[in-house]
N, CA, C and O atoms as CSV, one atom per row, in Angstrom:
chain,resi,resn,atom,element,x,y,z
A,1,UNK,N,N,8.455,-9.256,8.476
A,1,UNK,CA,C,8.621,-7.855,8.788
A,1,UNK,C,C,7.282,-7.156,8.631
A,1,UNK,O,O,6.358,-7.629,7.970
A,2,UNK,N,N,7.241,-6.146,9.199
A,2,UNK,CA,C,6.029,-5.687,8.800
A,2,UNK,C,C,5.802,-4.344,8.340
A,2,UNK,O,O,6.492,-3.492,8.900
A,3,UNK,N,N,5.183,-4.038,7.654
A,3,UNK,CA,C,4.947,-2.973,6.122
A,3,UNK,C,C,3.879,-2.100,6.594
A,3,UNK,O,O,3.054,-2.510,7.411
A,4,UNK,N,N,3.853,-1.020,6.160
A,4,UNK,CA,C,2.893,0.052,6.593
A,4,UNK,C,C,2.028,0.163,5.380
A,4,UNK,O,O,2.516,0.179,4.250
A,5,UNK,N,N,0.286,0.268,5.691
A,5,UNK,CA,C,-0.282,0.542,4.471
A,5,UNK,C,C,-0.530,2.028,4.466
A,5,UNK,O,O,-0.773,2.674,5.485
A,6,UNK,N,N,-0.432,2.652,2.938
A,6,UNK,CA,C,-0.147,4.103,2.769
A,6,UNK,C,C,-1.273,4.773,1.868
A,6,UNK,O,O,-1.723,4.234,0.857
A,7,UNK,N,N,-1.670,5.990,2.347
A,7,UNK,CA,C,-2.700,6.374,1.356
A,7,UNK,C,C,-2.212,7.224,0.303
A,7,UNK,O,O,-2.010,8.353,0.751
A,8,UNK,N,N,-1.873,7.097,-1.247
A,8,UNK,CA,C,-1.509,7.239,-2.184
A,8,UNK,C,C,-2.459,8.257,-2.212
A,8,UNK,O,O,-3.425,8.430,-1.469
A,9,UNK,N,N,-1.952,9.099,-3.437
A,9,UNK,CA,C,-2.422,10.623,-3.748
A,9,UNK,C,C,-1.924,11.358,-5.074
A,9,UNK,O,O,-0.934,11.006,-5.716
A,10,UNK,N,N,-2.423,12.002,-5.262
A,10,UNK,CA,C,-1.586,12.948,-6.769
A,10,UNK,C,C,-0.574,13.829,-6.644
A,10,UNK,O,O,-0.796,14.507,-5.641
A,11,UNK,N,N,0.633,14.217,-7.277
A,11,UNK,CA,C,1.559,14.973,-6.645
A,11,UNK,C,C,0.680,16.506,-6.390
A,11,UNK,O,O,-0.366,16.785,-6.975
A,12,UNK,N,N,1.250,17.226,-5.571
A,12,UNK,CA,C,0.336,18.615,-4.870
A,12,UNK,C,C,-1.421,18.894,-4.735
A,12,UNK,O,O,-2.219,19.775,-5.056
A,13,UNK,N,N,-1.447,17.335,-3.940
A,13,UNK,CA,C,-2.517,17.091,-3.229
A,13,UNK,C,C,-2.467,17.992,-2.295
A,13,UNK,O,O,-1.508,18.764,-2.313
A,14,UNK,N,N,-3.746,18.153,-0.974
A,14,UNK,CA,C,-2.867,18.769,0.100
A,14,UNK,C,C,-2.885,17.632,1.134
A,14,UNK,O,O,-2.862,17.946,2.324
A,15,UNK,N,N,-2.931,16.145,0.724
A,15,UNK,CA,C,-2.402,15.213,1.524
A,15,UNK,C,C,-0.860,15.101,1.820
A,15,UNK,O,O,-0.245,14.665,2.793
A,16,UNK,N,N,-0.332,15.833,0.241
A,16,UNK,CA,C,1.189,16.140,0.477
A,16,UNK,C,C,1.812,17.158,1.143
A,16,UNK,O,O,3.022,17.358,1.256
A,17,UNK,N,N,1.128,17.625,1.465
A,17,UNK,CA,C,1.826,19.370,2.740
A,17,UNK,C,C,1.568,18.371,4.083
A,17,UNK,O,O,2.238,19.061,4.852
A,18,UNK,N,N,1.199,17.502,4.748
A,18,UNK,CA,C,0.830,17.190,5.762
A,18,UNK,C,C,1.758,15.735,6.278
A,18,UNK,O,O,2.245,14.839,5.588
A,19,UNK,N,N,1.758,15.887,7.382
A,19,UNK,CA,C,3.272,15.123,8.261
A,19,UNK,C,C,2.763,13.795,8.421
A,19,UNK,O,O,3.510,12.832,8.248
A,20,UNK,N,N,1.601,13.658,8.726
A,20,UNK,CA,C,0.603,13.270,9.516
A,20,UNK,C,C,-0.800,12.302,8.226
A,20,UNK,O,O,-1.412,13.272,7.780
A,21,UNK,N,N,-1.293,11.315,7.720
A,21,UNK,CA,C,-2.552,11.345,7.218
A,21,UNK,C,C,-3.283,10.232,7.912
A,21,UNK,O,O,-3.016,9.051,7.690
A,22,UNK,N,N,-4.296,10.659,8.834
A,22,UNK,CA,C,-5.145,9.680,9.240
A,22,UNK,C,C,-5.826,9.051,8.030
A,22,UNK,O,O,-5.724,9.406,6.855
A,23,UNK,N,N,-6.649,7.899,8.618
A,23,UNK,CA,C,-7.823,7.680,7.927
A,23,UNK,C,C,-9.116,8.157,7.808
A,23,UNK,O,O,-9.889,7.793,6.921
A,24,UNK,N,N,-9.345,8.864,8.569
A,24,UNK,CA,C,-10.468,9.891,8.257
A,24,UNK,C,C,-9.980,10.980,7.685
A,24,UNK,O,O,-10.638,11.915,8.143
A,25,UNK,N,N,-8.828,11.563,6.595
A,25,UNK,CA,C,-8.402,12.243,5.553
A,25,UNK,C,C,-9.037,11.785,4.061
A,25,UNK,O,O,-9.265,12.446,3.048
A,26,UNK,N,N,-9.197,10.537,4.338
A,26,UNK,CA,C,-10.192,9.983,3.105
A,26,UNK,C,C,-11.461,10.585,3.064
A,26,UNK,O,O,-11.704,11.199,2.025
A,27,UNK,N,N,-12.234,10.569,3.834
A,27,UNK,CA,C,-13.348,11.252,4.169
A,27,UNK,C,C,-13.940,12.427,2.982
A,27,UNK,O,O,-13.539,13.550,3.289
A,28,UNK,N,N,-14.641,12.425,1.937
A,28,UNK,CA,C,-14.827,13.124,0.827
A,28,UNK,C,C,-13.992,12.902,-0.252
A,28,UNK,O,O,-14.478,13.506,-1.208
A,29,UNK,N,N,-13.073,12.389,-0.540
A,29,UNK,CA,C,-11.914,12.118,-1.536
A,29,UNK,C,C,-12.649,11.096,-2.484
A,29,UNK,O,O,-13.269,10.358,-1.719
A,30,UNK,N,N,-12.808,10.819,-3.385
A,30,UNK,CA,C,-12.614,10.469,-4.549
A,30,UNK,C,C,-12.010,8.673,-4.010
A,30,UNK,O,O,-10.808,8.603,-3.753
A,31,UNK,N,N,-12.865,7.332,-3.867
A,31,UNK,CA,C,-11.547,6.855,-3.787
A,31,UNK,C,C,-11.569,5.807,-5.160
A,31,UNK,O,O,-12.458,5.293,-5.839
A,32,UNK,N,N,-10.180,5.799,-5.162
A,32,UNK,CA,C,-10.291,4.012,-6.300
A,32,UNK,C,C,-9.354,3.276,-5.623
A,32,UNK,O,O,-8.198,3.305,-5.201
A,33,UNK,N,N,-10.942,2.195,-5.742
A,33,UNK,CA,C,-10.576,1.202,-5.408
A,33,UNK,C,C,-9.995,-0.105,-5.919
A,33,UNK,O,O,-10.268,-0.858,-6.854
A,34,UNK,N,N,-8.847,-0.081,-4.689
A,34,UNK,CA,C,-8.013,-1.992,-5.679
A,34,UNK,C,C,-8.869,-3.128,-5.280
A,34,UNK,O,O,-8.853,-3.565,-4.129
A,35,UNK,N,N,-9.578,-3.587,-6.168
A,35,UNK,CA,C,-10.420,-5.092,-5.834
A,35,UNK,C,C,-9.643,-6.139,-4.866
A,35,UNK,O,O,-10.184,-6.676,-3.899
A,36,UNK,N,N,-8.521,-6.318,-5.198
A,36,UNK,CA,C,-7.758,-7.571,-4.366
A,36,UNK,C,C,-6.929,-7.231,-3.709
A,36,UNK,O,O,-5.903,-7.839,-3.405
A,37,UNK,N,N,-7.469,-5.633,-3.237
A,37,UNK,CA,C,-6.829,-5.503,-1.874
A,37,UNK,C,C,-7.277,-6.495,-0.646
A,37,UNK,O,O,-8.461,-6.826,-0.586
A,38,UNK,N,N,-6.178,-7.060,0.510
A,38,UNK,CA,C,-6.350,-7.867,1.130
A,38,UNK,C,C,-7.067,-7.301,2.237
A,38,UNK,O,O,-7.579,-8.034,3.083
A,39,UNK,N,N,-7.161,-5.724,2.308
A,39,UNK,CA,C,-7.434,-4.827,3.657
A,39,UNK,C,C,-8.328,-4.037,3.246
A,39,UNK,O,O,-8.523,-2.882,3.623
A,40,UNK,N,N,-9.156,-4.911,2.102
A,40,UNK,CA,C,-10.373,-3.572,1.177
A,40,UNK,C,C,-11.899,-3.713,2.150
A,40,UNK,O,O,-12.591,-2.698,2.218
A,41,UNK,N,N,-12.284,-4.747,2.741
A,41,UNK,CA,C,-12.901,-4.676,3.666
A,41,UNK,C,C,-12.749,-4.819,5.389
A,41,UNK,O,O,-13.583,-5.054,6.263
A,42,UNK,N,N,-11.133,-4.535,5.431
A,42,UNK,CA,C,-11.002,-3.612,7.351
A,42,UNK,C,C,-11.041,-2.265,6.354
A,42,UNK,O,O,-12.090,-1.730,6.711
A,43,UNK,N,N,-10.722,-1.797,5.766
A,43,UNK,CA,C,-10.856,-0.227,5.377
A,43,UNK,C,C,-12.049,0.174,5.266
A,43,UNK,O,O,-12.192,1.211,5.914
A,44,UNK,N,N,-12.802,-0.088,4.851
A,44,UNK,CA,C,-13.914,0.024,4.614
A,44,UNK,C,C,-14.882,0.012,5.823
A,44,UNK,O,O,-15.698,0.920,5.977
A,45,UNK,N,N,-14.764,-1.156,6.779
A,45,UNK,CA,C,-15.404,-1.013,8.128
A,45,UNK,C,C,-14.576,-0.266,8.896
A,45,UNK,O,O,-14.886,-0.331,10.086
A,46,UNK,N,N,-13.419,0.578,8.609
A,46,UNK,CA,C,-12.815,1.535,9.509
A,46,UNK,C,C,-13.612,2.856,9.216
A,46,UNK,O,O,-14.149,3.424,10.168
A,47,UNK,N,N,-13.735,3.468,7.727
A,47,UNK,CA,C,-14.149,4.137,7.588
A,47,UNK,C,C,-15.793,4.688,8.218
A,47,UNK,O,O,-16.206,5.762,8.656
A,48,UNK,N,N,-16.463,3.220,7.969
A,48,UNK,CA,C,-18.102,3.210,8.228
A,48,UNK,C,C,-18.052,3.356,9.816
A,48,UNK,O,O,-18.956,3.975,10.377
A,49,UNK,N,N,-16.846,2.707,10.660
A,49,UNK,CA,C,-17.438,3.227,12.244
A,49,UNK,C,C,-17.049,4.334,12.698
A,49,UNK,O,O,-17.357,4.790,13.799
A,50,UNK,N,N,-15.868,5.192,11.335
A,50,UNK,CA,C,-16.213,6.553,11.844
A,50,UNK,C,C,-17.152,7.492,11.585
A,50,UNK,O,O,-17.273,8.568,12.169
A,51,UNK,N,N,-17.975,6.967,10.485
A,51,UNK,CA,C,-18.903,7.611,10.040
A,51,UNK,C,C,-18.480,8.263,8.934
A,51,UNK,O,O,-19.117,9.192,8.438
A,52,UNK,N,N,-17.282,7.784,8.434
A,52,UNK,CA,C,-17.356,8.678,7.144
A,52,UNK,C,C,-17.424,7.849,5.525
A,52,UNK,O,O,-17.354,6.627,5.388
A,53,UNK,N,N,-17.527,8.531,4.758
A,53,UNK,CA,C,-18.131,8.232,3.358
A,53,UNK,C,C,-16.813,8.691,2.141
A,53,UNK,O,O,-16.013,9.621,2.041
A,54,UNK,N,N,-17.079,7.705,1.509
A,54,UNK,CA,C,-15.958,7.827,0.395
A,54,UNK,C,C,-16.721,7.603,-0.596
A,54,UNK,O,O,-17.453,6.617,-0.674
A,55,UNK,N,N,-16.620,8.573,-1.527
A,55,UNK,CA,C,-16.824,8.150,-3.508
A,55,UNK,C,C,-16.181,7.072,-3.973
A,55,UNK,O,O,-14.959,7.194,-4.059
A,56,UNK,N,N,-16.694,5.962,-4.326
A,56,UNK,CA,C,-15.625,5.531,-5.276
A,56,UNK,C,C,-16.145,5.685,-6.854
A,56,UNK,O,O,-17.200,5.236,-7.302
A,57,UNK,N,N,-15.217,6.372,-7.516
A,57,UNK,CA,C,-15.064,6.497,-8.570
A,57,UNK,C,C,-14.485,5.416,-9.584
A,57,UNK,O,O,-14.540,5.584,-10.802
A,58,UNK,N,N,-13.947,4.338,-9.009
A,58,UNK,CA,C,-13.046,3.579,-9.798
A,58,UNK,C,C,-12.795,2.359,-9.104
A,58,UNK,O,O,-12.537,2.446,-7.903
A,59,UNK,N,N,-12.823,1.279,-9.626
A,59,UNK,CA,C,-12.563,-0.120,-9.064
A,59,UNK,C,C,-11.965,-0.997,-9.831
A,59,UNK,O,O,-12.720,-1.441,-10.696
A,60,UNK,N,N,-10.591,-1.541,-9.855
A,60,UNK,CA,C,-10.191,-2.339,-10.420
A,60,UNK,C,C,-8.762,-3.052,-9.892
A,60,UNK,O,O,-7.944,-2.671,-9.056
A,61,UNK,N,N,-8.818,-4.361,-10.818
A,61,UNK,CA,C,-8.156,-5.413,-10.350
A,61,UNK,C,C,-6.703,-4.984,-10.318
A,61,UNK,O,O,-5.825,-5.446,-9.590
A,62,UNK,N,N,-6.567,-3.800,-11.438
A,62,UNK,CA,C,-5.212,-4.043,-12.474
A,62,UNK,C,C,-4.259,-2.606,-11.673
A,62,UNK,O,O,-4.239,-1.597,-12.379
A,63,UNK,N,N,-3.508,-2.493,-10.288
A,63,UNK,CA,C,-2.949,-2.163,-9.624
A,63,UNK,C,C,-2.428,-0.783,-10.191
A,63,UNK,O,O,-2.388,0.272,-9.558
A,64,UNK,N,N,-1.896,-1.055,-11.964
A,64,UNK,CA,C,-1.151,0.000,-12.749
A,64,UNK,C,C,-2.283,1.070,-13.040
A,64,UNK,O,O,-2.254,2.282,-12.830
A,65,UNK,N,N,-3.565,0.068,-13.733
A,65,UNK,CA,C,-4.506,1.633,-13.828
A,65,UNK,C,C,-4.865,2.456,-12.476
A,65,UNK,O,O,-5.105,3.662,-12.406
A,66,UNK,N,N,-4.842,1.412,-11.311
A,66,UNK,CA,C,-5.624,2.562,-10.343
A,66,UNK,C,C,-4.509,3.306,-9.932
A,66,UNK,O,O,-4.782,4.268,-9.214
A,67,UNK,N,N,-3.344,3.122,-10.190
A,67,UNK,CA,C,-1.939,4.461,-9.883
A,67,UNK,C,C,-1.515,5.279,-10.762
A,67,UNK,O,O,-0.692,6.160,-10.515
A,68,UNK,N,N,-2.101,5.045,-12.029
A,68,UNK,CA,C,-2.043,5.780,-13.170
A,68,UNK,C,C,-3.217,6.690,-13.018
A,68,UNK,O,O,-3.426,7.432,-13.978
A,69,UNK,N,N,-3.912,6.764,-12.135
A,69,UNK,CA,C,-5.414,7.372,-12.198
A,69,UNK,C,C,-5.274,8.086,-10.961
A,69,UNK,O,O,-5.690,9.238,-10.838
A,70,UNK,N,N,-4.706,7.452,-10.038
A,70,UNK,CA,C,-4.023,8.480,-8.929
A,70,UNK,C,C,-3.319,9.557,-9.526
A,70,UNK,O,O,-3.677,10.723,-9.354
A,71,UNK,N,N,-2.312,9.230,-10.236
A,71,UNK,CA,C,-1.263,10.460,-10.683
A,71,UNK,C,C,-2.067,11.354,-11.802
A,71,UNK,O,O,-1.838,12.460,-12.293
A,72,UNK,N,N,-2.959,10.527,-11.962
A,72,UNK,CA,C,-3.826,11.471,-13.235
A,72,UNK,C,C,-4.504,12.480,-12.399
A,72,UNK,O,O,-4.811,13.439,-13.106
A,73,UNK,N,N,-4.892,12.653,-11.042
A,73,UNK,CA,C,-5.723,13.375,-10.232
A,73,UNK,C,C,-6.998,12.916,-9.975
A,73,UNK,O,O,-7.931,13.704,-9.816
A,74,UNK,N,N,-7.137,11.663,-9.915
A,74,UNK,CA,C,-9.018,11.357,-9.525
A,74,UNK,C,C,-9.148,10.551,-8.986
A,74,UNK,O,O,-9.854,9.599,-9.319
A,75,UNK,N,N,-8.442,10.659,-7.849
A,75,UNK,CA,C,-8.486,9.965,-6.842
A,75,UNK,C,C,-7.360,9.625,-5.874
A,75,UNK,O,O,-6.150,9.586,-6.098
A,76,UNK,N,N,-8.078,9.368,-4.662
A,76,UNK,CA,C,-6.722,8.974,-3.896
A,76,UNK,C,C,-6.915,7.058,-3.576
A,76,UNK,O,O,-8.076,6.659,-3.487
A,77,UNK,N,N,-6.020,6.240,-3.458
A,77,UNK,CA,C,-6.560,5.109,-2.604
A,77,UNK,C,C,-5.109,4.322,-1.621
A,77,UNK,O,O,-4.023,4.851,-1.383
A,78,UNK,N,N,-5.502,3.180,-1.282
A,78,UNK,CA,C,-4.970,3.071,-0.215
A,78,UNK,C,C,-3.505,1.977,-0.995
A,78,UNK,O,O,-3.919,1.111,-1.767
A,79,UNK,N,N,-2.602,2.007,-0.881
A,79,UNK,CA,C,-1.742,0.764,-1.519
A,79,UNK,C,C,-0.495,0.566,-0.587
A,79,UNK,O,O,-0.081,1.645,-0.162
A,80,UNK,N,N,0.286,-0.642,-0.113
A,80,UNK,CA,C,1.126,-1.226,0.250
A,80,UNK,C,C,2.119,-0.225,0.428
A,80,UNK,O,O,2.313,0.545,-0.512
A,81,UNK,N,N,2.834,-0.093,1.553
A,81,UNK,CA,C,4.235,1.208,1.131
A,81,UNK,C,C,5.123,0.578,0.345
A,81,UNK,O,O,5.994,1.432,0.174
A,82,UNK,N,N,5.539,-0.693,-0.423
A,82,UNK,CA,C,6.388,-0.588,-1.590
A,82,UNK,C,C,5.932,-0.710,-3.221
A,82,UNK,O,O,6.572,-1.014,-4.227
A,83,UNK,N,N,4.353,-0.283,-2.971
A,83,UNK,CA,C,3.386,-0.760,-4.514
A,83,UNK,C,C,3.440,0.044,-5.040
A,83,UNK,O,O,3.213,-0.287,-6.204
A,84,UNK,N,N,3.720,1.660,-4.939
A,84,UNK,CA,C,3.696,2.545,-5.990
A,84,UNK,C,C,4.582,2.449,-6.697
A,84,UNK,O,O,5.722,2.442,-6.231
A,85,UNK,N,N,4.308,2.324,-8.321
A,85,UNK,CA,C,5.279,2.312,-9.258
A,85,UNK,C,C,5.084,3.286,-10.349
A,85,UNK,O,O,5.882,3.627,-11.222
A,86,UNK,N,N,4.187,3.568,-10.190
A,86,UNK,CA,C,3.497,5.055,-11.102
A,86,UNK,C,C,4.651,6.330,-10.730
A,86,UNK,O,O,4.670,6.683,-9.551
A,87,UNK,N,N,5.535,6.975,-11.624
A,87,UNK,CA,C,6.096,8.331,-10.838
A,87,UNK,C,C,4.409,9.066,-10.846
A,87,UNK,O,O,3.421,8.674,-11.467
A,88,UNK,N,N,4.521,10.004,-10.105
A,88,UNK,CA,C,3.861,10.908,-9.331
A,88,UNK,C,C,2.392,10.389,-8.464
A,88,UNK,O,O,1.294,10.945,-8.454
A,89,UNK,N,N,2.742,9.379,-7.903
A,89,UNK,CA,C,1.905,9.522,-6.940
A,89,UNK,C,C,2.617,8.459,-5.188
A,89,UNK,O,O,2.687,7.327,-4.709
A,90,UNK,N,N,2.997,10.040,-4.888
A,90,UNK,CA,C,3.390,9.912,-3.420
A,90,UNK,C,C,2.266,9.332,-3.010
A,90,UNK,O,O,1.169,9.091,-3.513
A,91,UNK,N,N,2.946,9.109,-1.666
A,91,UNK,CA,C,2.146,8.472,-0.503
A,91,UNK,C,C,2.970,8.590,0.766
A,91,UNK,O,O,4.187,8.601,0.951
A,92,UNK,N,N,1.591,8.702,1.849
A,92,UNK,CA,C,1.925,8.947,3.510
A,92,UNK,C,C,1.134,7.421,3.980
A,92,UNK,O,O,0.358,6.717,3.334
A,93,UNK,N,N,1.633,7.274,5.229
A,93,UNK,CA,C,1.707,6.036,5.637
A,93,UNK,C,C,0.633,6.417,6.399
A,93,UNK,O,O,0.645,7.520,6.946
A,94,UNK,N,N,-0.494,5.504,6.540
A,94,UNK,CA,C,-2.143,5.179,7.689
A,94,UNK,C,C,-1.326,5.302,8.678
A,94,UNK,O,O,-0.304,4.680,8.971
A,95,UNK,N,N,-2.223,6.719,9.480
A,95,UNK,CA,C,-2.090,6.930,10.933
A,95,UNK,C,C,-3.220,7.094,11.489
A,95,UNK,O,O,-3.909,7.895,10.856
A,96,UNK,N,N,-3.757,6.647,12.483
A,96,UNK,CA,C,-4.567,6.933,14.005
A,96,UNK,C,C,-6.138,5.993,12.575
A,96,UNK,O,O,-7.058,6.591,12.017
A,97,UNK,N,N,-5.882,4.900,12.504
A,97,UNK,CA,C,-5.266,3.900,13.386
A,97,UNK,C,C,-4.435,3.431,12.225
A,97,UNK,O,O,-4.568,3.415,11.001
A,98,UNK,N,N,-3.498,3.045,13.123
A,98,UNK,CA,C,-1.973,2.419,12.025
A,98,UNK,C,C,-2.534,1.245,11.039
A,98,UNK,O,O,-3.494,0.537,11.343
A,99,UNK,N,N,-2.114,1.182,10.332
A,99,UNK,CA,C,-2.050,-0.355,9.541
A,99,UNK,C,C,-1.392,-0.978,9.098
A,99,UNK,O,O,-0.848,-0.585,8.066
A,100,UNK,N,N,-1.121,-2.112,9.558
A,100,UNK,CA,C,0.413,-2.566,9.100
A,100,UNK,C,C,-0.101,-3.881,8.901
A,100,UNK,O,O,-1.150,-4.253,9.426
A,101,UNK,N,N,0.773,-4.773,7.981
A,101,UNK,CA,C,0.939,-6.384,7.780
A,101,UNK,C,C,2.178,-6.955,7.926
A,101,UNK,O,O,3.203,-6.391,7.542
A,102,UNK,N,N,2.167,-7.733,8.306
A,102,UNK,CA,C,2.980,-8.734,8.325
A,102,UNK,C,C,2.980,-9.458,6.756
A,102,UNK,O,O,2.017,-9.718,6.035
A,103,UNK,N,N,4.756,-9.719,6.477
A,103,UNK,CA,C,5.322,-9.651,5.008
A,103,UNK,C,C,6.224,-10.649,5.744
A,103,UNK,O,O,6.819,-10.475,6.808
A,104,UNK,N,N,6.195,-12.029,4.739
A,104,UNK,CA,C,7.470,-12.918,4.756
A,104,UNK,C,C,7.937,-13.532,3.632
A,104,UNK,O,O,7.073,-13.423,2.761
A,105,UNK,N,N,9.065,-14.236,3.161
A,105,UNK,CA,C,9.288,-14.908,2.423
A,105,UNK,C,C,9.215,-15.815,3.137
A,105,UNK,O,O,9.462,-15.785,4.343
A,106,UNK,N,N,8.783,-16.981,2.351
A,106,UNK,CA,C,8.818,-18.457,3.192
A,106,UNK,C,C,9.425,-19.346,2.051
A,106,UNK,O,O,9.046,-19.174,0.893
A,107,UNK,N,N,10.396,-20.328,2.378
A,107,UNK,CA,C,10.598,-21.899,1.598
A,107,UNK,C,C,11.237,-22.902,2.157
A,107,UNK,O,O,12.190,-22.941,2.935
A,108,UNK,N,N,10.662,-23.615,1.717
A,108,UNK,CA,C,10.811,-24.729,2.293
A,108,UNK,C,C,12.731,-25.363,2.271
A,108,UNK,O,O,13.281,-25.520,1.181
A,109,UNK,N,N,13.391,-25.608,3.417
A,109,UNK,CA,C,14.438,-26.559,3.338
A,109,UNK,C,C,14.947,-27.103,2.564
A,109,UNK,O,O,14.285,-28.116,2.341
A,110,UNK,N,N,15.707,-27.067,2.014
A,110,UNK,CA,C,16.361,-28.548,1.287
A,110,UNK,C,C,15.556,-28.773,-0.537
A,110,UNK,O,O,15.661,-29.581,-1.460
A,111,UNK,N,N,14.715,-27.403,-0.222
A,111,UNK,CA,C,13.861,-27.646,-1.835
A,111,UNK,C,C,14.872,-26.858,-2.883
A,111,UNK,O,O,15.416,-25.780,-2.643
A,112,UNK,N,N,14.993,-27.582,-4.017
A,112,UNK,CA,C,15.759,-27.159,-5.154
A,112,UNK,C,C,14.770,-25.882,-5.625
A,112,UNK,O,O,13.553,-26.030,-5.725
A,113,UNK,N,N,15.549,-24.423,-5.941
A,113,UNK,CA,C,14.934,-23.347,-6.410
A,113,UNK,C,C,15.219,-23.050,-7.998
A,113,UNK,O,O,16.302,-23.369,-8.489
A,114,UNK,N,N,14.263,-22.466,-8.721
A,114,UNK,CA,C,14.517,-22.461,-9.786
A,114,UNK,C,C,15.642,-20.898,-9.582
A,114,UNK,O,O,15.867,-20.205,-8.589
A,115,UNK,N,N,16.208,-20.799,-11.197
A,115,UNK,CA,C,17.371,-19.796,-10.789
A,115,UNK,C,C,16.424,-18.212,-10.682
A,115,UNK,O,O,16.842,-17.184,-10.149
A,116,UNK,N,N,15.167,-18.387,-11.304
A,116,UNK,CA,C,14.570,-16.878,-11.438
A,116,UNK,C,C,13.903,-16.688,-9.859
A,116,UNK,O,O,13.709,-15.510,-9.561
A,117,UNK,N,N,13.513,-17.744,-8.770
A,117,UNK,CA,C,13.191,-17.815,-7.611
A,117,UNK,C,C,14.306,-17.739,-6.483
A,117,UNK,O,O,14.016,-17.639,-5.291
A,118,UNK,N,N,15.998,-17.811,-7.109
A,118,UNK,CA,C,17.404,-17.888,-6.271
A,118,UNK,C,C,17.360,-15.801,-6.431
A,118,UNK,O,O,17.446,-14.965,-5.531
A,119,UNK,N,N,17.204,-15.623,-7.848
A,119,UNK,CA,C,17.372,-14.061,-7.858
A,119,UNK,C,C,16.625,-13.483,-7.636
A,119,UNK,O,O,16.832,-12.281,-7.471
A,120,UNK,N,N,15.365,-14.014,-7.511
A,120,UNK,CA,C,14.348,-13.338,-6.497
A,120,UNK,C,C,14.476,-13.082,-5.031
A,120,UNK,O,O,14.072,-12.008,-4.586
A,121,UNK,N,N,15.167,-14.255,-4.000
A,121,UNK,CA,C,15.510,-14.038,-2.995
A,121,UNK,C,C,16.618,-13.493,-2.803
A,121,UNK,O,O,16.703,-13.017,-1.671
A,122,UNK,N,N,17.775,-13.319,-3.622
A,122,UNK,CA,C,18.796,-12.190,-3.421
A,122,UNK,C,C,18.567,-10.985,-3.432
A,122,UNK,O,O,18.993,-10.065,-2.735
A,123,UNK,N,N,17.807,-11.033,-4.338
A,123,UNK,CA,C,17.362,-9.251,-4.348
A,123,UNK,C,C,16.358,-8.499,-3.095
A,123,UNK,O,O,16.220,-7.307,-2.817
A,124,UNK,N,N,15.756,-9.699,-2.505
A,124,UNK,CA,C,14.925,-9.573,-1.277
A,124,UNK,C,C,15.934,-9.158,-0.105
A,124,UNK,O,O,15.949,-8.089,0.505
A,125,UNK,N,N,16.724,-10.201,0.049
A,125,UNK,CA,C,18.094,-9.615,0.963
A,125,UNK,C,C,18.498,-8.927,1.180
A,125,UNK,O,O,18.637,-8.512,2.330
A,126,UNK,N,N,19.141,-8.155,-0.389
A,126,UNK,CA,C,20.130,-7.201,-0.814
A,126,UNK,C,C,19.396,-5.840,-0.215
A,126,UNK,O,O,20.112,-4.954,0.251
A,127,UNK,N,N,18.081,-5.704,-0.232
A,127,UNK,CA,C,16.842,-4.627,-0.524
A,127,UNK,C,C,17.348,-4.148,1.186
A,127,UNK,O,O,17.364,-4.892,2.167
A,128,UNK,N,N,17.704,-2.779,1.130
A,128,UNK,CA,C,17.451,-2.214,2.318
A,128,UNK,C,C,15.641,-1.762,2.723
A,128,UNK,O,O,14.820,-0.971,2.258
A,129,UNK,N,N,15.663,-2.691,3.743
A,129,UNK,CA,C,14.122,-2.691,4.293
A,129,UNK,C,C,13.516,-1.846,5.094
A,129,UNK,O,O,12.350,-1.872,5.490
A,130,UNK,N,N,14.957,-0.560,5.475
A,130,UNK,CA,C,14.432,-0.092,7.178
A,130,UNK,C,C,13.026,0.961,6.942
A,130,UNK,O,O,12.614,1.679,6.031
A,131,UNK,N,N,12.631,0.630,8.157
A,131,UNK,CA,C,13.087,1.088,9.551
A,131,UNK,C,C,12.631,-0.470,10.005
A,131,UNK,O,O,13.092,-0.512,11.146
A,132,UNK,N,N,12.198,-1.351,9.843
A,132,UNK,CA,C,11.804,-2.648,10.052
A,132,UNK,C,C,12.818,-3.820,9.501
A,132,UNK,O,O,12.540,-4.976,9.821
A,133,UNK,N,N,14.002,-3.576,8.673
A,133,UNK,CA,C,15.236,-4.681,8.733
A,133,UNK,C,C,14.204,-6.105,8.432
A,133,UNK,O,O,13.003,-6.371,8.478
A,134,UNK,N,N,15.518,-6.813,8.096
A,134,UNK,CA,C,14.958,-8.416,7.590
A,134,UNK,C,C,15.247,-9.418,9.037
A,134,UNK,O,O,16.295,-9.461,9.682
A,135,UNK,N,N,14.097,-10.106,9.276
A,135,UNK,CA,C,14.530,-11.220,10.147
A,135,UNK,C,C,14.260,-12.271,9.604
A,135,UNK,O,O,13.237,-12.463,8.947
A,136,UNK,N,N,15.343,-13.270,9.858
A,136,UNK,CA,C,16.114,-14.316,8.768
A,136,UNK,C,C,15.579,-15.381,9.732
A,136,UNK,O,O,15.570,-14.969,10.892
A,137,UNK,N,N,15.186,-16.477,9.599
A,137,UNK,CA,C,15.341,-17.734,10.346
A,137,UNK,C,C,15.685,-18.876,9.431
A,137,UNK,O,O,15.131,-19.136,8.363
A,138,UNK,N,N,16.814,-19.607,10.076
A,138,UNK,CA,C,16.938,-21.085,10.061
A,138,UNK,C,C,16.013,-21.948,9.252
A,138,UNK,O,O,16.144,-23.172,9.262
């Protein structure tokens, strides 16, 4: 399925009055950055061929501080639409130009699952996914 990447923010940003957040909304913001983001260098060459410039204030591995630091106000950055786990820091989904990934579970046939990897994939199931729904294969 595929997942929209979203630019996270502090609650009554004024990224939050707006319908709409391109990627050139970053443009002067404060950003922190997630190291093992998988899309930390297309973001980065998106930004540079529009010509615009981001602060980063913050770089790290550990997903919880850089959303704890969002909601703290110092900064905005870019995270997965189901990674925020911090309350207060909304997020609008990358527009003009979209960004999306492709998200699967994969396993193998006939392989014995442990029981914490059986309730892992139930709960994947169970999870209403829309506007993109689960496609199941054989």
């Amino acid at each position: 399925m595929q997942r929209a990447l979203c630019i996270a923010f502090p609650t009554g940003h004024r990224l939050d009055q707006q319908n709409r957040v391109e990627i050139s909304d970053v443009a002067g913001e404060t950003y922190l950055r997630r190291i093992n983001c998988e899309y930390r260098d297309y973001l980065a060459d998106q930004l540079r061929s529009l010509g615009l410039a981001v602060r980063v204030g913050f770089q790290s591995e550990r997903e919880d501080w850089i959303q704890m630091m969002v909601a703290a106000g110092f900064g905005v950055c870019f995270l997965p639409e189901f990674s925020p786990t911090i309350p207060g820091v909304p997020t609008q989904p990358v527009t003009d130009p979209e960004v999306v990934r492709e998200v699967s579970l994969v396993s193998r046939s006939g392989r014995r699952l442990s029981p914490a990897v059986m309730s892992f994939i139930r709960a994947i199931r169970s999870h209403d996914w829309a506007p993109g729904g689960i496609a199941e294969t054989a």
